[in-house]
C-alpha positions as CSV (number, residue, x, y, z in Angstrom):
1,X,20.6,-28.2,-29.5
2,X,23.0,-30.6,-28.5
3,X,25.7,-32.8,-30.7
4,X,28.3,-34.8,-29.0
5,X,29.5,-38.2,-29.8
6,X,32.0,-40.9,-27.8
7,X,33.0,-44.2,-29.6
8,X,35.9,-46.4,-29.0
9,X,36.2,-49.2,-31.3
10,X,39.2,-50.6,-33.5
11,X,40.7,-49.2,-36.8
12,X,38.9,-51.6,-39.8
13,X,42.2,-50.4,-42.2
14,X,45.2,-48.0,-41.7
15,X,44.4,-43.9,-41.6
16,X,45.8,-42.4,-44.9
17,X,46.2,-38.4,-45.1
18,X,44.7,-36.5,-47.8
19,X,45.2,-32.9,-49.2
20,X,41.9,-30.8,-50.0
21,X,42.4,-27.8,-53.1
22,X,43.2,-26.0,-50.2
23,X,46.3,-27.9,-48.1
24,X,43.8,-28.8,-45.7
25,X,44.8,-32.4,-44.0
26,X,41.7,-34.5,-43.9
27,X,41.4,-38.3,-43.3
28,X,38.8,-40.4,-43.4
29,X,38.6,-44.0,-41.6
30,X,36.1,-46.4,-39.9
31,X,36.3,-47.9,-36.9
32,X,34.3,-51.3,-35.6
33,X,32.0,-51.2,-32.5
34,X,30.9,-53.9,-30.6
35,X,27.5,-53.6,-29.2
36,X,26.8,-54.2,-25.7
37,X,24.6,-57.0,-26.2
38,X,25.4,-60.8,-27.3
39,X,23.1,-62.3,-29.8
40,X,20.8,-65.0,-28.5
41,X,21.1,-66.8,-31.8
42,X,25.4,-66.2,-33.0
43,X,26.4,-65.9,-29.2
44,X,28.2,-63.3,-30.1
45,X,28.2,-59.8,-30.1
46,X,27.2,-57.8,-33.1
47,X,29.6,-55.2,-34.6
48,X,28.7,-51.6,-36.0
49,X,31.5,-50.2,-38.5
50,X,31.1,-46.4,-38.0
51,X,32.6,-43.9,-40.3
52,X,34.5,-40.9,-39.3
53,X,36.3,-38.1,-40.7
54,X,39.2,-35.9,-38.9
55,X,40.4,-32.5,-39.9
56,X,43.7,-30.4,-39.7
57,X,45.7,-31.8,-36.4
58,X,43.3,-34.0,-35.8
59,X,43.9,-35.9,-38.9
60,X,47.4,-35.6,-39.1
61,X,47.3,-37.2,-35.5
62,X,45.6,-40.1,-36.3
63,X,47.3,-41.0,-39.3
64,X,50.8,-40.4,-37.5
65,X,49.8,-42.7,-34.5
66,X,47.3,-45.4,-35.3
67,X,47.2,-48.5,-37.8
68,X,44.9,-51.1,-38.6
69,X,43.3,-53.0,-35.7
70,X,44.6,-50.5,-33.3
71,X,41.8,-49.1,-30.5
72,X,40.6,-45.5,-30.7
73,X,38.5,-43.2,-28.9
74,X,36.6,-40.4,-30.9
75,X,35.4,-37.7,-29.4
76,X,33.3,-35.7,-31.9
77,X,29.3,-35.2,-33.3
78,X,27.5,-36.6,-35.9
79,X,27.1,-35.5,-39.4
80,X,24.8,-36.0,-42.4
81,X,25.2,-34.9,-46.4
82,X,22.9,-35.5,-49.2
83,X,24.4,-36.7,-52.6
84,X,23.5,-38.7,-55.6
85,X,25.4,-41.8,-56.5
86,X,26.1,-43.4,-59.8
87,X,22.5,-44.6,-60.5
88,X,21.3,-41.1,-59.9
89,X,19.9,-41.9,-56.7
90,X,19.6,-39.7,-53.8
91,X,21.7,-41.1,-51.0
92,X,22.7,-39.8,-47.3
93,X,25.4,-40.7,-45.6
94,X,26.1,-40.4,-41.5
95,X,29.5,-40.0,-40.1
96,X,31.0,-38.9,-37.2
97,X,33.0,-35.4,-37.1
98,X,35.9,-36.3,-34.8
99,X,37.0,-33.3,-32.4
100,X,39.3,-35.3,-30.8
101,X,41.1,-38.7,-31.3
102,X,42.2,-40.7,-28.0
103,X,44.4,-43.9,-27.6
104,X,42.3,-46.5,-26.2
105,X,44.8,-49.5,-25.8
106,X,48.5,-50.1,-24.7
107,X,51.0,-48.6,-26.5
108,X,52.5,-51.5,-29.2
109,X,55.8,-53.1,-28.4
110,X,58.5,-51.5,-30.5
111,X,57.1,-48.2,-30.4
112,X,59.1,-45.4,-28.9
113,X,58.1,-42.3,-26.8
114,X,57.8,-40.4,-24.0
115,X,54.3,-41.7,-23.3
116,X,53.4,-37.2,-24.8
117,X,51.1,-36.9,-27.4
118,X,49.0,-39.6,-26.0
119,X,45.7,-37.8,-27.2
120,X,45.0,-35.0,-29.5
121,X,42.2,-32.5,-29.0
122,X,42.9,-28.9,-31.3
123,X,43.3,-26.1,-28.6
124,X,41.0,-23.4,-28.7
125,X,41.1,-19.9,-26.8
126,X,38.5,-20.4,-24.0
127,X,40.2,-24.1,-23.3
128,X,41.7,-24.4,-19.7
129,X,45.3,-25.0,-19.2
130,X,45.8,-28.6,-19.3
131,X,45.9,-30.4,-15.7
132,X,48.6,-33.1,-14.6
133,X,47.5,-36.1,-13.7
134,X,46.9,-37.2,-10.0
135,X,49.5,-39.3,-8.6
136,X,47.3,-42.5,-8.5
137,X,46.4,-42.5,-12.2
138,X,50.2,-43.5,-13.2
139,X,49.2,-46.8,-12.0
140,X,52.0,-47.5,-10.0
141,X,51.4,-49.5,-6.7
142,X,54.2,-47.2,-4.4
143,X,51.4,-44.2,-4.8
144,X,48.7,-45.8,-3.0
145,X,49.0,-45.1,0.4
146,X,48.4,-47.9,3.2
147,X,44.7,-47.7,4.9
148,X,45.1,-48.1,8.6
149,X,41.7,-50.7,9.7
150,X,40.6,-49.7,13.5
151,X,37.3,-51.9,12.4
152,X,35.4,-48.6,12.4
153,X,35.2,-48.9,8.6
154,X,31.3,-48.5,7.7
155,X,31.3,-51.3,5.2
């Protein structure tokens, strides 16, 4: 079987870091998802508010790093629990177990850094070493080297 889960979406209030019995950080938080379709009769494009819960690292992460409104990308897999509200009724309730938290937008003015700790994903023993980025993905123009056009070009 087979469990894995990416949404980006935007922060619906700021992250707050919680304590279980145990000193385990946990956070919960939702995020808001547009759909990839525009309705026909609001022209616009409906929004899923998706609930997710980081652990450990994770949590601490995202509630060191992101705010309200900010965009996030969560890497984790989906989770159901049964419980029994007020009224006595039985209830489930889906969320998303994040593995990883990603920023998914410019980092806000005023905000310092090194441009590290741009992503968190918890280390685990069988995870390869991490892998600098090619040359072209810092986005810088003076990386990109100038194709030569003999008119020979295929396309």
């Amino acid at each position: 079987m087979y469990n894995k889960v990416i949404v980006m979406g935007r922060l619906t209030a700021d992250p707050e870091l919680r304590q279980t019995t145990g000193g385990v950080a946990v956070t919960s938080f939702s995020i808001a998802v547009n759909r990839a379709f525009v309705s026909k009769s609001t022209g616009e494009r409906p929004v899923d508010f998706l609930d997710i819960v980081a652990w450990r690292q994770t949590a601490e992460f995202v509630c060191r790093y992101f705010t309200k409104g900010r965009q996030i990308l969560i890497e984790g897999s989906i989770q159901t629990r049964s419980y029994v509200d007020k009224a006595g009724n039985n209830r489930r309730a889906w969320e998303i177990v994040a593995d990883g938290a990603f920023f998914a937008d410019s980092r806000p003015s005023g905000d310092g850094g090194s441009g590290s700790g741009d992503s968190f994903r918890p280390k685990s023993d069988d995870s390869p070493p991490p892998q600098q980025a090619p040359a072209y993905a810092s986005g810088n123009v003076d990386d990109f080297a100038e194709i030569d056009d003999d008119g020979d070009l295929p396309f």
